[in-house]
Steps between C-alpha positions, in 0.01 A plus 500: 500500500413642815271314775191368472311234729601353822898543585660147474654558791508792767573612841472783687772656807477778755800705515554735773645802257407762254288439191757711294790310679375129382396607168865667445623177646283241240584780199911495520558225299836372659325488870142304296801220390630466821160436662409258218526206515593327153572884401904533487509844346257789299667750271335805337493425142254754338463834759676530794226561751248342622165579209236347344671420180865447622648163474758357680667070520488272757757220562333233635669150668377199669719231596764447187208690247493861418330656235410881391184706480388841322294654797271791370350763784142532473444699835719763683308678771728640766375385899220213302615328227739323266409239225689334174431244276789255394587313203706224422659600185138627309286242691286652816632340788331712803358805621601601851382736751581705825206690672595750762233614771570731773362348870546584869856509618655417038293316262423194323658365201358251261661368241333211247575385164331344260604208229480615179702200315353371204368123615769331234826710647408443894665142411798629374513805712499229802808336332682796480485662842431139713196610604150265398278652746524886451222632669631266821839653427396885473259450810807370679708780363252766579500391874874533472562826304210690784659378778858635358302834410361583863849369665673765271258745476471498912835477599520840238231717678 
């Protein structure tokens, strides 16, 4: 399922630390949940490292909804990237994406997604988690989870 076209949504942070810090940062699943924002927890379901191939759960909440995913990693590559897809039960949901690139002083992190919902579940997937406009949402929520990455991964270095 991985990416292809334009990111529905995107943004990008400079972050005054390590490339190997911030990508060991974005691949411990426990610290990725707690700078989500929906994201309430990620568990290692299938491997217990971070590997193409390994598959771990999110918890996800938003107001009084939560709901489950199966989150599949598609890229592991220590100090430049991490990437899964996720599914909703069998049904594609997403593909997200953190790119790591050293720079003057730390690096730059990007991280995008793109909507990979079927056009007949994004209806019901918006009843479910309370959320209509998703690309609005995750461009909201990518804001939030970079700023909570640079704060952590600065106040580390």
């Amino acid at each position: 399922m991985t990416n292809s076209g334009p990111a529905s949504a995107e943004a990008t942070v400079t972050i005054a630390a390590a490339p190997d810090a911030v990508y060991a940062l974005i691949t411990d699943l426990p610290t990725l949940a707690e700078l989500a924002e929906e994201t309430t927890a990620m568990t290692w379901r299938k491997g217990g490292a971070c590997t193409p191939g390994a598959v771990f759960t999110g918890q996800n909440s938003n107001g009084g909804k939560t709901w489950t995913t199966t989150c599949t990693v598609t890229d592991a590559e220590p100090a430049r990237a991490f990437a899964f897809d996720v599914k909703s039960l069998v049904i594609p949901v997403a593909h997200w994406r953190y790119d790591i690139a050293a720079a003057d002083g730390g690096c730059t992190v990007t991280e995008r997604t793109w909507d990979k919902r079927p056009g007949w579940f994004k209806g019901i997937a918006g009843m479910a988690t309370g959320v209509k406009d998703r690309d609005s949402a995750n461009a909201d929520h990518i804001r939030m989870t970079l700023q909570r990455l640079k704060a952590k991964a600065e106040a580390a270095s």
